[in-house]
PDB file of N, H, CA, C and O in Angstrom:
ATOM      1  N   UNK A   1      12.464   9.645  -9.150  1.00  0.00           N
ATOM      2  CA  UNK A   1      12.332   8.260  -9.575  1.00  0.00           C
ATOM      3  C   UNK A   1      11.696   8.196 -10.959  1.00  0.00           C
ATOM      4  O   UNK A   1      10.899   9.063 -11.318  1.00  0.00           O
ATOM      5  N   UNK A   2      12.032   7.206 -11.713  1.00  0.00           N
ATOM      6  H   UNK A   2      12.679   6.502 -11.421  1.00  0.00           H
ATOM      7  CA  UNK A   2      11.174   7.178 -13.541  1.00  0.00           C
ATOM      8  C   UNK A   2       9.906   6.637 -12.342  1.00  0.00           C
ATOM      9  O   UNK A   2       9.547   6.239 -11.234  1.00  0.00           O
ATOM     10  N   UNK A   3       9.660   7.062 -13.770  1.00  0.00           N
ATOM     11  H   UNK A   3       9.952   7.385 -14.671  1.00  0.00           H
ATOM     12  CA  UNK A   3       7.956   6.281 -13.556  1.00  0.00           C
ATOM     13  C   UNK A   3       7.625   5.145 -13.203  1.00  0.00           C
ATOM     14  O   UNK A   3       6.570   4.935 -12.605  1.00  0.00           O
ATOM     15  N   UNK A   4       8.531   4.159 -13.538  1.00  0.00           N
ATOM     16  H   UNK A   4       9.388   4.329 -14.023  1.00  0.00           H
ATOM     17  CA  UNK A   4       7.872   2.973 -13.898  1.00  0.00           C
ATOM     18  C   UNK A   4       8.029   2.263 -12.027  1.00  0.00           C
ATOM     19  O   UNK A   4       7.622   1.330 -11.334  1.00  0.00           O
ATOM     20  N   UNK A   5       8.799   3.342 -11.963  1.00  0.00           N
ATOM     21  H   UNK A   5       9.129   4.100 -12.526  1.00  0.00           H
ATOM     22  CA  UNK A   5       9.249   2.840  -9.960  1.00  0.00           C
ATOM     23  C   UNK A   5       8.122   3.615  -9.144  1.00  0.00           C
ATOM     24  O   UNK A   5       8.133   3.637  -7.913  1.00  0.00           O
ATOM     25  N   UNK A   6       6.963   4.370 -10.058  1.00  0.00           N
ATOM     26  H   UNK A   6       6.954   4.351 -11.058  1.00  0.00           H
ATOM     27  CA  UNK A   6       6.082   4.754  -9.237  1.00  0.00           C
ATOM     28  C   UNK A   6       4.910   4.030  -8.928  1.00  0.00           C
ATOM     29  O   UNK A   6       4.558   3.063  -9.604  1.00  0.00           O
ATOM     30  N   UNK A   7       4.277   4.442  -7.937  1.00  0.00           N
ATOM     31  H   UNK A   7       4.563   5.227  -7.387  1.00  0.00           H
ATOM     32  CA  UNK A   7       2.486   3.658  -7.404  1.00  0.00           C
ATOM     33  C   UNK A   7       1.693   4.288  -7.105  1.00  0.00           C
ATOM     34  O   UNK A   7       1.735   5.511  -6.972  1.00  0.00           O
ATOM     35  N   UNK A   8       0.539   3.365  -6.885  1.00  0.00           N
ATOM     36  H   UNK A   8       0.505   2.371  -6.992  1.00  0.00           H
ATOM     37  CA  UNK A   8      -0.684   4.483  -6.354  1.00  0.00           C
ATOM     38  C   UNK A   8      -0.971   3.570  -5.511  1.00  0.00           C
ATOM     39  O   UNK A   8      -1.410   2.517  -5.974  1.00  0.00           O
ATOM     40  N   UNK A   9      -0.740   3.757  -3.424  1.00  0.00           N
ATOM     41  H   UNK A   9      -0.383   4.612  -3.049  1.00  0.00           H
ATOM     42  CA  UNK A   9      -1.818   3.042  -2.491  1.00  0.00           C
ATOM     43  C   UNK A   9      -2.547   2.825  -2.520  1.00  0.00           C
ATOM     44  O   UNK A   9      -3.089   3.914  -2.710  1.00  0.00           O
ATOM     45  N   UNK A  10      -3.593   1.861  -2.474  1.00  0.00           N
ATOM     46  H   UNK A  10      -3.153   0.977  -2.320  1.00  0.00           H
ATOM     47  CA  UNK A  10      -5.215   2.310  -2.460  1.00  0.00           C
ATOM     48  C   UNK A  10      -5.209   1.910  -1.139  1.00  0.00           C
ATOM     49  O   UNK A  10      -6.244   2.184  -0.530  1.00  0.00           O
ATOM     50  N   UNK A  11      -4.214   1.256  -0.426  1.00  0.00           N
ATOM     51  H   UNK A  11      -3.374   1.034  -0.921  1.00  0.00           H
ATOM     52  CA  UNK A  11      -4.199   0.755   1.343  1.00  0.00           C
ATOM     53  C   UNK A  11      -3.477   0.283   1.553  1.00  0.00           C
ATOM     54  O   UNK A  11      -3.077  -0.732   0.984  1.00  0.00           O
ATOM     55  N   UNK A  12      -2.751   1.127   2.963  1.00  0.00           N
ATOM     56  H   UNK A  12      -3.076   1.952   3.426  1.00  0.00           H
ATOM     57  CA  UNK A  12      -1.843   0.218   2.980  1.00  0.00           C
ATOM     58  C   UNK A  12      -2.067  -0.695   4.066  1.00  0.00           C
ATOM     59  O   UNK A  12      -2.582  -0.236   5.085  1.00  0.00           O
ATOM     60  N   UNK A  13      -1.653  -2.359   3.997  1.00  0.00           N
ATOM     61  H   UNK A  13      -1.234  -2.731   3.169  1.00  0.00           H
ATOM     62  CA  UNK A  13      -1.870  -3.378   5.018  1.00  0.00           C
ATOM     63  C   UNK A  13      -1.097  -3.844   5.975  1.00  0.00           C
ATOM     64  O   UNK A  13      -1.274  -4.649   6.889  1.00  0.00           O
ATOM     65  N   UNK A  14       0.088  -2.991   5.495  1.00  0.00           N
ATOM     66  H   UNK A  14       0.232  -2.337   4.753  1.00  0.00           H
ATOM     67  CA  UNK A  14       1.176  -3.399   6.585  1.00  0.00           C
ATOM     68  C   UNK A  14       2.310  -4.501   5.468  1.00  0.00           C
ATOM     69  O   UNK A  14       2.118  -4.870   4.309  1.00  0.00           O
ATOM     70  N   UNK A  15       3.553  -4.792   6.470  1.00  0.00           N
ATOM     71  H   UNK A  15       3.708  -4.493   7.411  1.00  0.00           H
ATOM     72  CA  UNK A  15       4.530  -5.500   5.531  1.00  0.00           C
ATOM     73  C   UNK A  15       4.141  -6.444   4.746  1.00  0.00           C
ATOM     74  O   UNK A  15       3.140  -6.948   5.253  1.00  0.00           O
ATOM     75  N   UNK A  16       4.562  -7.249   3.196  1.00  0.00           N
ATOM     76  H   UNK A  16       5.375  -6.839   2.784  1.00  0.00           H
ATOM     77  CA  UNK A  16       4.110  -8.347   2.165  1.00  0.00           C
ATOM     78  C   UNK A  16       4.149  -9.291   3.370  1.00  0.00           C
ATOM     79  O   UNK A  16       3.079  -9.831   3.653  1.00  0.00           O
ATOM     80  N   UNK A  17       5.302  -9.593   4.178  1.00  0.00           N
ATOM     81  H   UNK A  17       6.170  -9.155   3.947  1.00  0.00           H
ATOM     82  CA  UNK A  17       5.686 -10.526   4.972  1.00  0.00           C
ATOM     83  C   UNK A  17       4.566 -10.740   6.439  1.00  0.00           C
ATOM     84  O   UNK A  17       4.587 -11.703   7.205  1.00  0.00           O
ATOM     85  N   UNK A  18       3.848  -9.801   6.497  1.00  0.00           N
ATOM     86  H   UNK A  18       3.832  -9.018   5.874  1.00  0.00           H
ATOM     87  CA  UNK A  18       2.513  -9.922   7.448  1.00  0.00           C
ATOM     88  C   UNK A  18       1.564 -10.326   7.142  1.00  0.00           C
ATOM     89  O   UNK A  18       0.956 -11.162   7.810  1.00  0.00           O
ATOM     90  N   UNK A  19       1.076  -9.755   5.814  1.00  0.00           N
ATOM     91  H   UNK A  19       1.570  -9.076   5.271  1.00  0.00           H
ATOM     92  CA  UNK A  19       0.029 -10.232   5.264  1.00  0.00           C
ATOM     93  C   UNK A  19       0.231 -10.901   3.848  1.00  0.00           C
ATOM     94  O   UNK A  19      -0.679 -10.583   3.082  1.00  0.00           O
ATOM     95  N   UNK A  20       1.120 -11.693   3.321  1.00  0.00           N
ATOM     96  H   UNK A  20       1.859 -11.952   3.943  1.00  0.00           H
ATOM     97  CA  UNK A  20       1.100 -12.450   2.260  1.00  0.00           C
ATOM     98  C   UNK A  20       0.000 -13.759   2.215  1.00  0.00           C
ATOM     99  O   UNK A  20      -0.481 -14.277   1.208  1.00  0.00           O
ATOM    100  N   UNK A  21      -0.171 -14.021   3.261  1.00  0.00           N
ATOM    101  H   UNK A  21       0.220 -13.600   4.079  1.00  0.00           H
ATOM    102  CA  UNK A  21      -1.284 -15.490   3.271  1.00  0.00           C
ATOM    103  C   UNK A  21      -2.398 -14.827   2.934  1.00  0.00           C
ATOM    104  O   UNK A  21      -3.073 -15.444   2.110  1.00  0.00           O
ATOM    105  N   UNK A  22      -3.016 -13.371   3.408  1.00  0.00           N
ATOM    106  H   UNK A  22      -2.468 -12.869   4.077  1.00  0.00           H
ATOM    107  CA  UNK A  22      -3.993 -12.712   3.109  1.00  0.00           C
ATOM    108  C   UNK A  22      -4.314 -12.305   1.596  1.00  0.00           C
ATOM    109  O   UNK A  22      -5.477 -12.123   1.235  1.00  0.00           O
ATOM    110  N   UNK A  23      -2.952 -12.139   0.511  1.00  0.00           N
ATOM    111  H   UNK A  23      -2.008 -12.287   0.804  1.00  0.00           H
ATOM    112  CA  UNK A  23      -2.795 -11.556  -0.457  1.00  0.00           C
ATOM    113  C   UNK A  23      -3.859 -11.884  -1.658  1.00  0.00           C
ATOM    114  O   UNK A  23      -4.179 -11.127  -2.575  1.00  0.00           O
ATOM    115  N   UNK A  24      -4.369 -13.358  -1.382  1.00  0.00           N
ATOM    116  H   UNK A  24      -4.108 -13.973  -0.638  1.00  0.00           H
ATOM    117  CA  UNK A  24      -5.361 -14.416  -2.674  1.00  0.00           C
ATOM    118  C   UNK A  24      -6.943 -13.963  -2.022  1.00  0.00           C
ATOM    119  O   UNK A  24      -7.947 -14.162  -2.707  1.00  0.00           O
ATOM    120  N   UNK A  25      -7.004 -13.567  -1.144  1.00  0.00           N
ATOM    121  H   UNK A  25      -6.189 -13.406  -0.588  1.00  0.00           H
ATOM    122  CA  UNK A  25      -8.584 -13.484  -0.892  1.00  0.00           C
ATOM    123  C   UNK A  25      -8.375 -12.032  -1.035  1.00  0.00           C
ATOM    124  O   UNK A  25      -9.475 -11.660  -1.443  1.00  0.00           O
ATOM    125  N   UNK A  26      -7.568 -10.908  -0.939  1.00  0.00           N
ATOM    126  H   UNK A  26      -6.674 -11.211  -0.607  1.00  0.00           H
ATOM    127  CA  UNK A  26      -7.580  -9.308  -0.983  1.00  0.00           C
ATOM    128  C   UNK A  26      -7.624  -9.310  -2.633  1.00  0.00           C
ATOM    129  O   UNK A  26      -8.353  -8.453  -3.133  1.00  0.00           O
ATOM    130  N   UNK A  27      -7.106  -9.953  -3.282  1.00  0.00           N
ATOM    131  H   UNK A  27      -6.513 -10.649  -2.875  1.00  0.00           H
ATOM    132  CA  UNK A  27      -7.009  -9.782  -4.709  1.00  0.00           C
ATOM    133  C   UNK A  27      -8.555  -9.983  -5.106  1.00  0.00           C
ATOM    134  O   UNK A  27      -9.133  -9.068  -5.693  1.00  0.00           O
ATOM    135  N   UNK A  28      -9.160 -11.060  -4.821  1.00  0.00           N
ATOM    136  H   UNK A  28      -8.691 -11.803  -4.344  1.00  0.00           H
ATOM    137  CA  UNK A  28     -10.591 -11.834  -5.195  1.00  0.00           C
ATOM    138  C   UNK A  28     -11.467 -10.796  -5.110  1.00  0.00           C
ATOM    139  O   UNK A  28     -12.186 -10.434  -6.040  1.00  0.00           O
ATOM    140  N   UNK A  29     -11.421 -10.144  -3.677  1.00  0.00           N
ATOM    141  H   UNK A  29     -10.836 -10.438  -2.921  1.00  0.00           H
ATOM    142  CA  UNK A  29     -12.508  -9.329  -3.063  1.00  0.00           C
ATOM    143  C   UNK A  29     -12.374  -7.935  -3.990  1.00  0.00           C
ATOM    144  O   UNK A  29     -13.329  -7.231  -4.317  1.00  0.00           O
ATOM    145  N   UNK A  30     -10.808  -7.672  -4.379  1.00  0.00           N
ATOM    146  H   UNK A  30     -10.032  -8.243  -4.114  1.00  0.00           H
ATOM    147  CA  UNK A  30     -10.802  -6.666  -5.215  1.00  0.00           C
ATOM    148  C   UNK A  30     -11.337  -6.361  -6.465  1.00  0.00           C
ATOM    149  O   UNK A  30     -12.061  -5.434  -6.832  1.00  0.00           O
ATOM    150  N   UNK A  31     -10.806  -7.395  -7.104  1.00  0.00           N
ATOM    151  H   UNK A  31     -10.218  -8.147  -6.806  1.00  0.00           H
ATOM    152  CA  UNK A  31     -11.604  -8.227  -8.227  1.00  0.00           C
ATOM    153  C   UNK A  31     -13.035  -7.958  -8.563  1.00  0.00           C
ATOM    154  O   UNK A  31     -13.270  -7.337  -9.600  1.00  0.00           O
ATOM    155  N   UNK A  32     -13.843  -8.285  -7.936  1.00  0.00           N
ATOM    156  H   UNK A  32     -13.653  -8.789  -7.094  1.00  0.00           H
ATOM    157  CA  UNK A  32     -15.351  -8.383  -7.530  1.00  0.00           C
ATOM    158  C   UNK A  32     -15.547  -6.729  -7.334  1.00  0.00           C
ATOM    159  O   UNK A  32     -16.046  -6.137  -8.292  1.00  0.00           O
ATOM    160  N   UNK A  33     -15.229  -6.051  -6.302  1.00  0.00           N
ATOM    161  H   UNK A  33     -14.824  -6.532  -5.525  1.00  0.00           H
ATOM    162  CA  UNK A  33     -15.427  -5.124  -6.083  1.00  0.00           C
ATOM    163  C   UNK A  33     -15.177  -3.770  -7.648  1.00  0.00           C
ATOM    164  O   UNK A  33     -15.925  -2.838  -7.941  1.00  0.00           O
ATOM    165  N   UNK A  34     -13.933  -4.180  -8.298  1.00  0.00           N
ATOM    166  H   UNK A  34     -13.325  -4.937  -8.060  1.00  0.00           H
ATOM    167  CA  UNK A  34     -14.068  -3.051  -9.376  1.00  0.00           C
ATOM    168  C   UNK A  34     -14.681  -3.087 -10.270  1.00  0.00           C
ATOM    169  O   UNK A  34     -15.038  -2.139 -10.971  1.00  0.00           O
ATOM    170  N   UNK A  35     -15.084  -5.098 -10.491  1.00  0.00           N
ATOM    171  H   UNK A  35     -14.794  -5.868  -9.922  1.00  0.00           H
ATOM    172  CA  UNK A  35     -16.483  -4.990 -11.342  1.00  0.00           C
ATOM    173  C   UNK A  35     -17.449  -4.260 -11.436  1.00  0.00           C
ATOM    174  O   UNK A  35     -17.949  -3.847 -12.482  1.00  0.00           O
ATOM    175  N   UNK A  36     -17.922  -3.956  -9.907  1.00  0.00           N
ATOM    176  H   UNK A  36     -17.516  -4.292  -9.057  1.00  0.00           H
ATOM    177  CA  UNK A  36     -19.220  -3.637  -9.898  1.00  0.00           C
ATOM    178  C   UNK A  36     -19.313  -1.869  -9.270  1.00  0.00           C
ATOM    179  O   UNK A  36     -20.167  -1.351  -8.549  1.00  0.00           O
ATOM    180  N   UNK A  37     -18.080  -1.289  -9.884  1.00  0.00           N
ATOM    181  H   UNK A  37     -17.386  -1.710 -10.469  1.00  0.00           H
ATOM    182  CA  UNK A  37     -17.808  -0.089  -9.224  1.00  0.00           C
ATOM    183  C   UNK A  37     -17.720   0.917 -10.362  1.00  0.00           C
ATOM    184  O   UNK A  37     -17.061   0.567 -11.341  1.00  0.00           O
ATOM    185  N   UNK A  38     -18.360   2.257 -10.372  1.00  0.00           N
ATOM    186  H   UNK A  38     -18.895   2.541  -9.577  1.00  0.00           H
ATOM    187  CA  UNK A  38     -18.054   2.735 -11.759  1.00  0.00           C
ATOM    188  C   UNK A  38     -16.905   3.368 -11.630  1.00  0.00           C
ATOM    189  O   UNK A  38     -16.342   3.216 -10.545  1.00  0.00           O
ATOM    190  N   UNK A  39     -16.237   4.235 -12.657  1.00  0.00           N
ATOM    191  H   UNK A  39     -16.694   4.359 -13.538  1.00  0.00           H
ATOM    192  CA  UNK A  39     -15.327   4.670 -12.801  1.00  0.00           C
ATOM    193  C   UNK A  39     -15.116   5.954 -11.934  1.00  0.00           C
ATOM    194  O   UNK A  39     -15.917   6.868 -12.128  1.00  0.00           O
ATOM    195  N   UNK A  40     -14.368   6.089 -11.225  1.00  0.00           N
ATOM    196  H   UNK A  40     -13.717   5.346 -11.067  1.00  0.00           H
ATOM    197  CA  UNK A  40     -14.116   7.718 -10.632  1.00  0.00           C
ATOM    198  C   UNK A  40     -13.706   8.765 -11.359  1.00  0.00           C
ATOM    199  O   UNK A  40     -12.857   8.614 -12.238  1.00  0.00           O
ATOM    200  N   UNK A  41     -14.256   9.953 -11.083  1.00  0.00           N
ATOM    201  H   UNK A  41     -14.945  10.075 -10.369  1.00  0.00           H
ATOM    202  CA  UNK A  41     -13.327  11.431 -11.738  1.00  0.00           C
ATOM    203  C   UNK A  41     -13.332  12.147 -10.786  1.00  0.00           C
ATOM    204  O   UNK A  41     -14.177  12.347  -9.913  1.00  0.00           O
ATOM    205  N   UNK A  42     -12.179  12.611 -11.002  1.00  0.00           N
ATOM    206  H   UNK A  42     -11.493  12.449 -11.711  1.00  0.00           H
ATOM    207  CA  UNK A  42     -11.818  13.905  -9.996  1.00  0.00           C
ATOM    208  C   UNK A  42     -10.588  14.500 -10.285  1.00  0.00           C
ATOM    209  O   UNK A  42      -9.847  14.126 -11.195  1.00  0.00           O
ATOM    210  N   UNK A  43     -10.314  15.636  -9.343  1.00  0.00           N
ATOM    211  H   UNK A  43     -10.916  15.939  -8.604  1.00  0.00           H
ATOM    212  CA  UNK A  43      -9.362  16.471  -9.651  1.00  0.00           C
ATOM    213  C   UNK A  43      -7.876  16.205  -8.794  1.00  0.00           C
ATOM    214  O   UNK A  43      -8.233  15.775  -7.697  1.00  0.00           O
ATOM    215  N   UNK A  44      -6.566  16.268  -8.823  1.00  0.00           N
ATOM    216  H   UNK A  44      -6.276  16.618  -9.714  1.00  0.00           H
ATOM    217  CA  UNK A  44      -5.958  16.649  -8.135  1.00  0.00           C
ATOM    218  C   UNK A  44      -5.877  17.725  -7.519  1.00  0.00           C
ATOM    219  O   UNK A  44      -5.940  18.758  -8.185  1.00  0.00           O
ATOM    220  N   UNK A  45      -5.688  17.817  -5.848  1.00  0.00           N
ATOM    221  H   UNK A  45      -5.637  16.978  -5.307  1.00  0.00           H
ATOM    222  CA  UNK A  45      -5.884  19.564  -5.534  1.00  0.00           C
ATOM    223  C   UNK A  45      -5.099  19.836  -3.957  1.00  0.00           C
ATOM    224  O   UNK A  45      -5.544  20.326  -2.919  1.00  0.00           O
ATOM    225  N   UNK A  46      -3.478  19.172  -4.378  1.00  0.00           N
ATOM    226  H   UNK A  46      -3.116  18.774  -5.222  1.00  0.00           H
ATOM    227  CA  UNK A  46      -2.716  19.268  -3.450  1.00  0.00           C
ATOM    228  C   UNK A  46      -1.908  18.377  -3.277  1.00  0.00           C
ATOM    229  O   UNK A  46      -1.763  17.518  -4.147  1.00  0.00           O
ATOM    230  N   UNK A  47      -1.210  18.358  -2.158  1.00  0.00           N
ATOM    231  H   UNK A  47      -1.328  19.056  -1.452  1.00  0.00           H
ATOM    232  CA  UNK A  47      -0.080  17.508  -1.926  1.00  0.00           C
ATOM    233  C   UNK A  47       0.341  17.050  -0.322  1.00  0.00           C
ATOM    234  O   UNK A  47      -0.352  17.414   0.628  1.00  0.00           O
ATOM    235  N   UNK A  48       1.347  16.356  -0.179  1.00  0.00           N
ATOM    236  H   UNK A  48       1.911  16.060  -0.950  1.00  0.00           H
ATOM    237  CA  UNK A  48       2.239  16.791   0.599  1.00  0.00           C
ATOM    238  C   UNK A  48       3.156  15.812   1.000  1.00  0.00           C
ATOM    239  O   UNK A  48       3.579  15.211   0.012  1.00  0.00           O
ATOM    240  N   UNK A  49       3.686  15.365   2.174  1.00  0.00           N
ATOM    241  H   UNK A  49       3.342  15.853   2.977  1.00  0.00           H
ATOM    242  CA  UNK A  49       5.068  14.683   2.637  1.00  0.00           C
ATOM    243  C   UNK A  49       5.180  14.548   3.896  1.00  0.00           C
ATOM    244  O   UNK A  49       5.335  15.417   4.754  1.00  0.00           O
ATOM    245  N   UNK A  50       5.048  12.750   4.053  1.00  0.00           N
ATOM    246  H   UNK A  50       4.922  12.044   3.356  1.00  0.00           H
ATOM    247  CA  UNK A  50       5.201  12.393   5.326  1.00  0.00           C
ATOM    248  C   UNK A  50       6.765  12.071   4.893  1.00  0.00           C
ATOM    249  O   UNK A  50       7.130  11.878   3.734  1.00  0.00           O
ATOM    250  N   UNK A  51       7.709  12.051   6.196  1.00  0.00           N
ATOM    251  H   UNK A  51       7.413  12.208   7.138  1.00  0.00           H
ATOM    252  CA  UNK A  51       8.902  11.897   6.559  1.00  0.00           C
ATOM    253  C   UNK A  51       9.612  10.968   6.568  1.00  0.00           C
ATOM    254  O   UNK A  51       9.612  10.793   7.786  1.00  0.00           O
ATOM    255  N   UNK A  52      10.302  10.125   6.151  1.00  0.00           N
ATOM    256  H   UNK A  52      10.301  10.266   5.161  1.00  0.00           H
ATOM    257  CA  UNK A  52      10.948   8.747   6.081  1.00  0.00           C
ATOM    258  C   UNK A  52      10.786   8.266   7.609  1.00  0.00           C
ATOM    259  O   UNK A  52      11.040   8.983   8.578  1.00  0.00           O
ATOM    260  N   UNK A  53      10.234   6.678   7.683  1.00  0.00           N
ATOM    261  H   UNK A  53      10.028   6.096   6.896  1.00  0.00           H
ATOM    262  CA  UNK A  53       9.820   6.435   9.180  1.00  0.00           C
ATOM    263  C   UNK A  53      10.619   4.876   9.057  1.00  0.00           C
ATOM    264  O   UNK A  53      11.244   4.529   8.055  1.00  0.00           O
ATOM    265  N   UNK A  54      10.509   4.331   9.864  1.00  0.00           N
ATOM    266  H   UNK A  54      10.001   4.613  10.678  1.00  0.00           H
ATOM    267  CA  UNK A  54      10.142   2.982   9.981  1.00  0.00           C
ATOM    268  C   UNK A  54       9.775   1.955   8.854  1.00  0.00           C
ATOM    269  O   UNK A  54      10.279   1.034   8.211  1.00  0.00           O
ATOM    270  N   UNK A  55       8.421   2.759   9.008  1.00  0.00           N
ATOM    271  H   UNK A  55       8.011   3.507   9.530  1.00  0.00           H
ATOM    272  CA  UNK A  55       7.483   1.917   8.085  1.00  0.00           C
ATOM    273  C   UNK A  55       7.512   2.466   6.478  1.00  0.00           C
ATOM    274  O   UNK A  55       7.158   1.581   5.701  1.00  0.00           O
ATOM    275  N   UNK A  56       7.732   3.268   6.073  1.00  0.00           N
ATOM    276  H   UNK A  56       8.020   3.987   6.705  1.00  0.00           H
ATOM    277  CA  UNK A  56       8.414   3.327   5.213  1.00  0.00           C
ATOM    278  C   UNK A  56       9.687   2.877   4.572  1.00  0.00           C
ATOM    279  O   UNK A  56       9.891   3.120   3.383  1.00  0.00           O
ATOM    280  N   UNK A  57      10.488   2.277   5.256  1.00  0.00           N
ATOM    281  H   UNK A  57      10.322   2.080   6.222  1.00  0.00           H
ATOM    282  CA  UNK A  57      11.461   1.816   4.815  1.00  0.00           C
ATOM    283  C   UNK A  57      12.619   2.923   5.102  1.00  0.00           C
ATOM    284  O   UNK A  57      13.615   2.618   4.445  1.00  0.00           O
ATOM    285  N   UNK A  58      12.822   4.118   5.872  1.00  0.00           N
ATOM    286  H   UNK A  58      12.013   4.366   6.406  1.00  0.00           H
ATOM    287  CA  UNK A  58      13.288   4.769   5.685  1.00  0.00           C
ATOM    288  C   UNK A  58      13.093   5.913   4.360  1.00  0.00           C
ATOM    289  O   UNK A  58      13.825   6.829   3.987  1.00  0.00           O
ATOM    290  N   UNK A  59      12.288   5.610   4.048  1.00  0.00           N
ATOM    291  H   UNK A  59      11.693   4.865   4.351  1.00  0.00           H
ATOM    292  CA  UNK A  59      12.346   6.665   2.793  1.00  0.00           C
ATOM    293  C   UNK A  59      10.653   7.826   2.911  1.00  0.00           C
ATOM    294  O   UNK A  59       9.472   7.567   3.145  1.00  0.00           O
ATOM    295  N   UNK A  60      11.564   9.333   2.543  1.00  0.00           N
ATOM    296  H   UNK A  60      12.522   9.543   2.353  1.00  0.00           H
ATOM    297  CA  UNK A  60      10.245   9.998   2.660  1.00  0.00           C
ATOM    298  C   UNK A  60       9.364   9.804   1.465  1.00  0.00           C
ATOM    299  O   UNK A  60       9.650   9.354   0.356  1.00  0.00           O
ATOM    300  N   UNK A  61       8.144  10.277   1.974  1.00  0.00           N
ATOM    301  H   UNK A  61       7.912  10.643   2.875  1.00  0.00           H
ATOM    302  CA  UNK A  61       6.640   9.052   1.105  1.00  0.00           C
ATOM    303  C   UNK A  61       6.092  10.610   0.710  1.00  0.00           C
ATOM    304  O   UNK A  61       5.883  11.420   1.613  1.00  0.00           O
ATOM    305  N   UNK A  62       5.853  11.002  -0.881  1.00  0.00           N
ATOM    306  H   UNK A  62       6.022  10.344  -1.615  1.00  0.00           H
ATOM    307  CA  UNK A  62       4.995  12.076  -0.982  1.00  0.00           C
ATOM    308  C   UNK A  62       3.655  11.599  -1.914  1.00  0.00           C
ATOM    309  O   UNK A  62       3.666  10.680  -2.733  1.00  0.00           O
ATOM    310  N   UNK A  63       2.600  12.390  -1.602  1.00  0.00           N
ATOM    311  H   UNK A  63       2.591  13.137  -0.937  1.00  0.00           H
ATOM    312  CA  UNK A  63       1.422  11.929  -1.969  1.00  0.00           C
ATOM    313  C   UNK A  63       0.578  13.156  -3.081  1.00  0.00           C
ATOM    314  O   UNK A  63       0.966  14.324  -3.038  1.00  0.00           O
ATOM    315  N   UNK A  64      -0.102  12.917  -3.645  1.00  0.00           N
ATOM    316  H   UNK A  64      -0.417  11.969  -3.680  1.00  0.00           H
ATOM    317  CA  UNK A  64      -1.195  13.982  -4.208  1.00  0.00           C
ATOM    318  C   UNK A  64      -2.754  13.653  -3.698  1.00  0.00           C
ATOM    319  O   UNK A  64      -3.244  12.528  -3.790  1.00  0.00           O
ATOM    320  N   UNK A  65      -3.259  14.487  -3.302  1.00  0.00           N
ATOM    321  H   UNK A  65      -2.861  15.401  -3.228  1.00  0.00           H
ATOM    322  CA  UNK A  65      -4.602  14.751  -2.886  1.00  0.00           C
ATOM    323  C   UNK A  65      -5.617  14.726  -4.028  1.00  0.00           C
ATOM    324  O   UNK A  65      -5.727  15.540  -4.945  1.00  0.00           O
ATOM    325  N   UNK A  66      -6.380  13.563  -3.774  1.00  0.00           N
ATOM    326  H   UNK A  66      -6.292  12.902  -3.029  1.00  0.00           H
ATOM    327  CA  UNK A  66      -7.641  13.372  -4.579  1.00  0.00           C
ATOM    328  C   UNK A  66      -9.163  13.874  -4.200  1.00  0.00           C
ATOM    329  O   UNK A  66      -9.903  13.625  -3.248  1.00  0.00           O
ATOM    330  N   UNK A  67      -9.302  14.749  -5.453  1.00  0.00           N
ATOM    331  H   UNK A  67      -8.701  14.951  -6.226  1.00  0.00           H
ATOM    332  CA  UNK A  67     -10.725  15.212  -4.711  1.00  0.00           C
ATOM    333  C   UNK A  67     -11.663  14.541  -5.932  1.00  0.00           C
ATOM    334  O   UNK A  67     -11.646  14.857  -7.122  1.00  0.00           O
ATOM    335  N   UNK A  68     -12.490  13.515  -5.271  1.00  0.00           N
ATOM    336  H   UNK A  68     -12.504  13.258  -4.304  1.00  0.00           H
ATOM    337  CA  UNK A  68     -13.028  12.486  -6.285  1.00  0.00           C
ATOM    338  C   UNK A  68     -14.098  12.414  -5.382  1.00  0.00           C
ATOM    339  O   UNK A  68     -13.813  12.126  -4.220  1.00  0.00           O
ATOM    340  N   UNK A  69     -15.758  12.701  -5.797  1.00  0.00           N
ATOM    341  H   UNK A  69     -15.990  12.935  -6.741  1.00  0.00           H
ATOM    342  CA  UNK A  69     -16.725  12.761  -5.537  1.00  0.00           C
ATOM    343  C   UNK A  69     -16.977  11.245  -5.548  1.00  0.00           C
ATOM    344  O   UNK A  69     -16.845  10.642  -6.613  1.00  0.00           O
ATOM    345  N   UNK A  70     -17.439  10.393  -4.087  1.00  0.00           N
ATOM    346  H   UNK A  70     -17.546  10.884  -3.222  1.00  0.00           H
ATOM    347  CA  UNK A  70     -17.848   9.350  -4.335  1.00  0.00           C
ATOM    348  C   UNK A  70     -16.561   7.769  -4.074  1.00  0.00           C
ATOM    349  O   UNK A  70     -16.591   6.539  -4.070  1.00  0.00           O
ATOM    350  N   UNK A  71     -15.445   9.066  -3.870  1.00  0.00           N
ATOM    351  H   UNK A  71     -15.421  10.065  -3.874  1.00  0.00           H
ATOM    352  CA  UNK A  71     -14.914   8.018  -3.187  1.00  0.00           C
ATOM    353  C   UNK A  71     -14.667   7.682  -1.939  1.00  0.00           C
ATOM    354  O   UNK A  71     -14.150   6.595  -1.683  1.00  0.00           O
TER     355      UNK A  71
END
């Protein structure tokens, strides 16, 4: 995929269509929260690959492993 079709989870909540009424107070709380959060560092230090499911959409989901002190 280019890039620009890529993301980073920070959680997932389940379908837009489950939780869209939730979406204005998760943003707020987020908001607030990275204010007052310092910046993380860390390393990448791995990988791997869950399997196209369901909840994925059918599509397999691969991830990189964060090793970030403090998160």
């Amino acid at each position: 995929n280019p890039p620009e079709e890529l993301h980073v989870t920070l959680a997932y909540l389940g379908k837009l269509s489950q939780v869209q009424q939730q979406l204005p107070a998760v943003r707020r709380l987020l908001t607030w929260l990275a204010g007052r959060t310092p910046a993380l560092k860390g390393v990448i230090n791995g990988g791997g690959r869950f399997d196209a499911s369901d909840s994925s959409d059918g599509k397999d989901v691969i991830y990189a492993a964060l090793d970030a002190p403090g998160l």
